[in-house]
One Martini backbone bead per residue (centre of mass of N, CA, C, O) as a GRO file, in nm:
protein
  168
    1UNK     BB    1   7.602   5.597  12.821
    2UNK     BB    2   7.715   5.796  12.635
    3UNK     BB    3   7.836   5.647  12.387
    4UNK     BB    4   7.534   5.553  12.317
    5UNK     BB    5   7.435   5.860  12.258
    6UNK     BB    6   7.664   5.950  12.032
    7UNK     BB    7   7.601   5.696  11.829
    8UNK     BB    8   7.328   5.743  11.790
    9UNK     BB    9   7.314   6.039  11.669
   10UNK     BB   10   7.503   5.947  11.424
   11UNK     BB   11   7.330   5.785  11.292
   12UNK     BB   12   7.065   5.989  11.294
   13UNK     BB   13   7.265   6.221  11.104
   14UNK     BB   14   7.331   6.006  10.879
   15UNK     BB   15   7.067   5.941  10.777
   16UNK     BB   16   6.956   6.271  10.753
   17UNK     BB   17   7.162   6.298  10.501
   18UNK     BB   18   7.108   6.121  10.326
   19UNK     BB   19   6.801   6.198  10.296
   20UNK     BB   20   6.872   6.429  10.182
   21UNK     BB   21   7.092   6.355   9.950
   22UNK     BB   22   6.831   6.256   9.798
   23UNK     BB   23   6.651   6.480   9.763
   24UNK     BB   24   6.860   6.662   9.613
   25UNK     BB   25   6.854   6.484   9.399
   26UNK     BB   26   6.543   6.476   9.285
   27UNK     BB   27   6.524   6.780   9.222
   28UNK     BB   28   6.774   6.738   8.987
   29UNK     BB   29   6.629   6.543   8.822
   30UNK     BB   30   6.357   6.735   8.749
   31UNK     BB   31   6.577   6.907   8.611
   32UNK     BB   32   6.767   6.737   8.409
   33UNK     BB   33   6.970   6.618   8.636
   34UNK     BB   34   7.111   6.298   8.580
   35UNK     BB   35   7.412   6.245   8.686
   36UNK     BB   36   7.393   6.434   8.952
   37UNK     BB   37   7.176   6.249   9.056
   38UNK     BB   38   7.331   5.966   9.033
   39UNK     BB   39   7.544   6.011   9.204
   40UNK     BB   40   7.381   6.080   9.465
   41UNK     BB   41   7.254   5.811   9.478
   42UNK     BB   42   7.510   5.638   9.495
   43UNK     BB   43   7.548   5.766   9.768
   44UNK     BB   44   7.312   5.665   9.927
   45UNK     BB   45   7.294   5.372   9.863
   46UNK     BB   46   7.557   5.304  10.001
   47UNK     BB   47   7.497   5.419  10.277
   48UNK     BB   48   7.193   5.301  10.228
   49UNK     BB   49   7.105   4.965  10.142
   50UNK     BB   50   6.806   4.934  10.300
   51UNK     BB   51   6.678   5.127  10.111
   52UNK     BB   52   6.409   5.135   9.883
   53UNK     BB   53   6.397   5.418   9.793
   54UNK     BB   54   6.667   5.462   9.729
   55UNK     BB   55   6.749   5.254   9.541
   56UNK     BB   56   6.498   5.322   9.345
   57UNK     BB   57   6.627   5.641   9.262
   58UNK     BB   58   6.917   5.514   9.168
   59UNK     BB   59   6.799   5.317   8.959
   60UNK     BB   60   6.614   5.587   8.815
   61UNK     BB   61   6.899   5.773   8.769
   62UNK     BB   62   7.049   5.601   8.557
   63UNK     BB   63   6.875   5.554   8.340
   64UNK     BB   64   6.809   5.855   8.272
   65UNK     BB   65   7.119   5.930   8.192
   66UNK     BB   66   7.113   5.705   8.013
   67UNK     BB   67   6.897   5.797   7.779
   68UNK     BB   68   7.006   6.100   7.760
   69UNK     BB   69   7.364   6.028   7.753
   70UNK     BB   70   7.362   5.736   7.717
   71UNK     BB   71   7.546   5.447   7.696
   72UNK     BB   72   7.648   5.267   7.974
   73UNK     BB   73   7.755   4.967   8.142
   74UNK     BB   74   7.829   5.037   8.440
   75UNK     BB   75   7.549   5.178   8.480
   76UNK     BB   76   7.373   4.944   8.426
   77UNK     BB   77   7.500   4.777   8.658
   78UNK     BB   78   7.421   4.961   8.876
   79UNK     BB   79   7.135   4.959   8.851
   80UNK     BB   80   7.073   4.683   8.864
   81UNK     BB   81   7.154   4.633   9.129
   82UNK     BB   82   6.962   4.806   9.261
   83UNK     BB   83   6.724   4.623   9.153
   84UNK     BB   84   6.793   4.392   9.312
   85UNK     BB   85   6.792   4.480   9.613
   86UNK     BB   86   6.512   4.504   9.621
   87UNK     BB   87   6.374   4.247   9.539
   88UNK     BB   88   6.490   4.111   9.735
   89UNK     BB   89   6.324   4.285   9.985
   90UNK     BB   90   6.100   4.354   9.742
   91UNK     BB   91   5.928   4.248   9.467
   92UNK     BB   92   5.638   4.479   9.513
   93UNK     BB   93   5.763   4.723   9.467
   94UNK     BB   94   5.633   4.997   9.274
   95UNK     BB   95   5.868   5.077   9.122
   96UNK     BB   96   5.968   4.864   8.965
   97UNK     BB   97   5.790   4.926   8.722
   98UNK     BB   98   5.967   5.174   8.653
   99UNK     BB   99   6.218   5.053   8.584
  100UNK     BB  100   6.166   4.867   8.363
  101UNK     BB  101   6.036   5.056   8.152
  102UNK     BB  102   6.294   5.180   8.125
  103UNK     BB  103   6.476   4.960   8.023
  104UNK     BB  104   6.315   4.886   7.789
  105UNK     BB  105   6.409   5.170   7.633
  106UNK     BB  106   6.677   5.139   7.640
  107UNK     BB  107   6.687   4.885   7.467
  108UNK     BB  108   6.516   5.043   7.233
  109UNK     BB  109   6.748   5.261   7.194
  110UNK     BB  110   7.046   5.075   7.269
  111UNK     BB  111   7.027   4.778   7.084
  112UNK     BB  112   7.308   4.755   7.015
  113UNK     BB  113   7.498   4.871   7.265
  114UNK     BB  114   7.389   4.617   7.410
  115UNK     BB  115   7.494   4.395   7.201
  116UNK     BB  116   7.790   4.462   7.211
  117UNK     BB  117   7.822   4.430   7.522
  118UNK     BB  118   7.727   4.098   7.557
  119UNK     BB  119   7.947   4.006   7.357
  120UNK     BB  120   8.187   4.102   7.501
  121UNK     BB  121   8.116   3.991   7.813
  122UNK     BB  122   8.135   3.664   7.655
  123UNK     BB  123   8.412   3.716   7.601
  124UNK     BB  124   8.531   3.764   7.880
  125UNK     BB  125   8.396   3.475   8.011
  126UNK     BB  126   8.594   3.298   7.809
  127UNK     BB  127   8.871   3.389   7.859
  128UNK     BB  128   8.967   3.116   8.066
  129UNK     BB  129   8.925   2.910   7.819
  130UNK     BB  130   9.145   3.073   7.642
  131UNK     BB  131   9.360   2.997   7.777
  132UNK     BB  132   9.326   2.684   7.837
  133UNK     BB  133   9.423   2.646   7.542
  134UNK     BB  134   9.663   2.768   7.491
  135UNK     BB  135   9.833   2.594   7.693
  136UNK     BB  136   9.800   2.350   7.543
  137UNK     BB  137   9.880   2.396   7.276
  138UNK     BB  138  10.138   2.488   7.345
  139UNK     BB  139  10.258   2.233   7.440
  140UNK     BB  140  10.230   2.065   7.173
  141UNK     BB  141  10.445   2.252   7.029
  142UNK     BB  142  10.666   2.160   7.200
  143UNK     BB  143  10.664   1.917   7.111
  144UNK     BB  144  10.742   1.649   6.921
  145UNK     BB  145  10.692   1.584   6.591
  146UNK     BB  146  10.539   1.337   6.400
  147UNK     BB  147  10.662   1.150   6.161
  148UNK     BB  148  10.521   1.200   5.829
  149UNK     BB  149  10.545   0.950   5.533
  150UNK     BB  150  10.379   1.053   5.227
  151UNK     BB  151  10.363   0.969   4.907
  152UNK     BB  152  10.256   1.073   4.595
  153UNK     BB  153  10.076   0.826   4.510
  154UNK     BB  154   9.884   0.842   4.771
  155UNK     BB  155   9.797   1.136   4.727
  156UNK     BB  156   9.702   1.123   4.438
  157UNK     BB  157   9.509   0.916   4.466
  158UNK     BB  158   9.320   1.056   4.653
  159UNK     BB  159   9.259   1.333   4.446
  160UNK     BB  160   9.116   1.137   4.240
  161UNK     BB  161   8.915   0.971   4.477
  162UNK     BB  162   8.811   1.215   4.660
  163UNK     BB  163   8.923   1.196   4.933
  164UNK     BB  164   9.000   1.246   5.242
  165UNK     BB  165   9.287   1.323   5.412
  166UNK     BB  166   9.230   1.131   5.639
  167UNK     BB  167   9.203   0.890   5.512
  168UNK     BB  168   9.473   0.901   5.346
   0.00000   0.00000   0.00000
């Protein structure tokens, strides 16, 4: 029985931590230290995934430092994250509205900067398909190529007659 309620004093005082460090975090927030904010929420984000509160105002503190201090994308992908896992859980939860009205002032905000990160992210994702490209051409160059012997006469005449090369 000691083994049980030592666990659970641990569960409960690792809890009031977290909610401290929310609550220290919010504080940073409002004085206007959004990263040392946004590192606090997200490490509180971390230690309690099932809370909406904390969840809610980890990615409410990585936008607001994105607005004030840069677009990161790593740091926007982690927004998104919490911001997704909210929905997960509660799709009417009342801060969602306030994070999308974020979203979009960064989108307007750093309209190019969001446009070459999506730009970069889909060459990123081609990047496997660009692989198995490369792969095949190399293998084909490899190959002997086929003796192909077309005569001037023939070359000329296509020429002449305007005709594709592949025509002719």
């Amino acid at each position: 029985h000691g083994g049980a309620d030592v666990a659970k004093q641990f569960i409960e005082s690792s809890v009031k931590e977290v909610i401290n460090l929310n609550n220290d975090a919010v504080q940073k927030a409002r004085a206007g230290q959004y990263a040392e904010a946004a590192a606090m929420l997200t490490e509180a984000a971390l230690r309690l995934p099932n809370n909406l509160q904390i969840l809610s105002n980890a990615a409410l503190s990585i936008l607001m430092d994105i607005f004030t201090n840069g677009f990161d994308a790593s740091k926007f992908i982690r927004a998104k994250q919490f911001q997704e896992a909210v929905v997960k859980q509660n799709d009417q939860y009342p801060k969602l509205a306030e994070i999308n009205a974020f979203q979009i002032k960064i989108q307007g905000k750093y309209r190019q900067e969001i446009g070459e990160w999506k730009h970069m992210t889909s060459f990123l994702k081609s990047l496997p398909y660009i692989f198995m490209m490369s792969k095949i051409i190399s293998r084909n160059l490899r190959q002997k190529p086929k003796r192909v012997v077309i005569s001037e006469t023939r070359i000329s005449r296509c020429v002449h007659q305007k005709r594709s090369r592949n025509y002719c």
